[in-house]
C-alpha positions in Angstrom: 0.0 0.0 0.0 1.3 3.5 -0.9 -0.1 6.6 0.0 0.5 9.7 -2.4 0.2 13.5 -1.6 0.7 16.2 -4.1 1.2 19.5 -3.3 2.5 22.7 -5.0 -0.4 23.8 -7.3 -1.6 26.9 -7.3 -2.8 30.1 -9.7 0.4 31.5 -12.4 0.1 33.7 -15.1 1.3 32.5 -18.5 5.0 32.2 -19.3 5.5 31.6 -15.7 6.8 28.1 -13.5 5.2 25.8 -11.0 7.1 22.9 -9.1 4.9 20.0 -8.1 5.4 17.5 -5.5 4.3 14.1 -4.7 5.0 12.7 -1.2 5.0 9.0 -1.3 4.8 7.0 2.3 4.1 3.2 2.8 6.0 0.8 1.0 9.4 1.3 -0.4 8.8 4.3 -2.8 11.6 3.1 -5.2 9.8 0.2 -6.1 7.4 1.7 -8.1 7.4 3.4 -11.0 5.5 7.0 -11.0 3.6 9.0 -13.3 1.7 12.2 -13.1 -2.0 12.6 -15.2 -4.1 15.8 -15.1 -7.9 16.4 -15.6 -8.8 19.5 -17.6 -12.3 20.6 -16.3 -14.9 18.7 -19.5 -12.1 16.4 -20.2 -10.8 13.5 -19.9 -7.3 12.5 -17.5 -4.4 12.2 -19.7 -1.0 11.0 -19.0 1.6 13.9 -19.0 4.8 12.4 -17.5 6.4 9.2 -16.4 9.6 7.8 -14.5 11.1 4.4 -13.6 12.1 3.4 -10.3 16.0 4.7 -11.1 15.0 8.1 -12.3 17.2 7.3 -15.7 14.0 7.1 -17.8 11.9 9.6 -18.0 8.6 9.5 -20.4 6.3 12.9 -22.0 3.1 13.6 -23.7 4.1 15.3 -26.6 2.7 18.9 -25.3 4.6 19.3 -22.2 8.2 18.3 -24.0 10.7 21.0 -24.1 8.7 22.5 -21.1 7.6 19.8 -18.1 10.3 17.9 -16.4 9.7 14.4 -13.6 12.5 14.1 -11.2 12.5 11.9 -8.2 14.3 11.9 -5.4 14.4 8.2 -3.8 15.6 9.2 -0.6 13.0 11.6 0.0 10.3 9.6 -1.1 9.2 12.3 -3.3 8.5 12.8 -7.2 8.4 16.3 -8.7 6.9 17.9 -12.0 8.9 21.3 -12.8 6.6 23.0 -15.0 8.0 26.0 -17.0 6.5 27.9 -19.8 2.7 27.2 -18.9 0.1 28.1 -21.0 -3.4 28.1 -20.2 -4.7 24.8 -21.7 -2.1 23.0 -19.2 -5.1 24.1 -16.8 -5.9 21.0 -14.7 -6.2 19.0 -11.6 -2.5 17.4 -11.4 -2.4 13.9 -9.9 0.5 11.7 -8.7 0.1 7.6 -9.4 2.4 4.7 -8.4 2.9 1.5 -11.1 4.0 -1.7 -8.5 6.0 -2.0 -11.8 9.1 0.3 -11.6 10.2 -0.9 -15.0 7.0 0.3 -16.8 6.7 4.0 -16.7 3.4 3.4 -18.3 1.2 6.1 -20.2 -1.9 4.4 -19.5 -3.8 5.4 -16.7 -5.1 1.9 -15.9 -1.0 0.9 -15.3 -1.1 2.5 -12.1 -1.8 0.8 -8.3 -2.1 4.3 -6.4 -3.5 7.6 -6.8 -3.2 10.9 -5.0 -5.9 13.5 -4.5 -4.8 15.7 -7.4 -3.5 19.3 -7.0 -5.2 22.2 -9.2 -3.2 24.2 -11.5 -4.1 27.0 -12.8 -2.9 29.7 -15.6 -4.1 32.6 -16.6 -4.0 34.4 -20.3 
């Protein structure tokens, strides 16, 4: 069992930067692979960014390359999202998920065992 807490969201203009944090406790947090989704409001969750257990393998959706980056920090139990550059359609609620397989860094949102309560982001135009 792994229990997942995001923080870090909050309101940005355009142009501007957000870090995002997921704070893992439970079971050993470098077992897992992690991902982050977000929900735009009238749309469906879609993957934005996923890492393997080691942190060498990082994974995008095509619209946040260039701009989004997933880090983790094993020792801390934590996985970040630094988002720079955001535009308003990256508008969401931001949610953390752990895959029991840390070799899968999985786009698919059914790939994942754990889910945190989502952090809103916003940015305005």
């Amino acid at each position: 069992q792994v229990q997942l807490v995001e923080s870090g969201g909050g309101l940005v203009q355009a142009g501007g930067s957000l870090r995002l944090s997921c704070a893992a406790s439970g079971r050993t947090f470098s077992l897992y692979a992690m991902g982050w989704f977000r929900r735009a409001p009238g749309k469906e969750r879609e993957f934005v960014a996923a890492i393997r257990r080691g942190g060498d393998n990082t994974y995008y959706t095509d619209s946040v390359k260039g701009r989004f980056t997933i880090s983790r920090d094993n020792a801390k139990n934590t996985v970040y999202l630094q988002m720079n550059s955001l535009k308003p359609e990256d508008t969401a609620v931001y949610y953390c998920a752990a895959d029991s397989n840390p070799w899968r860094a999985a786009r698919a949102s059914s790939s994942y065992d754990y889910w945190g309560q989502g952090t809103q982001v916003t940015v305005s135009s």
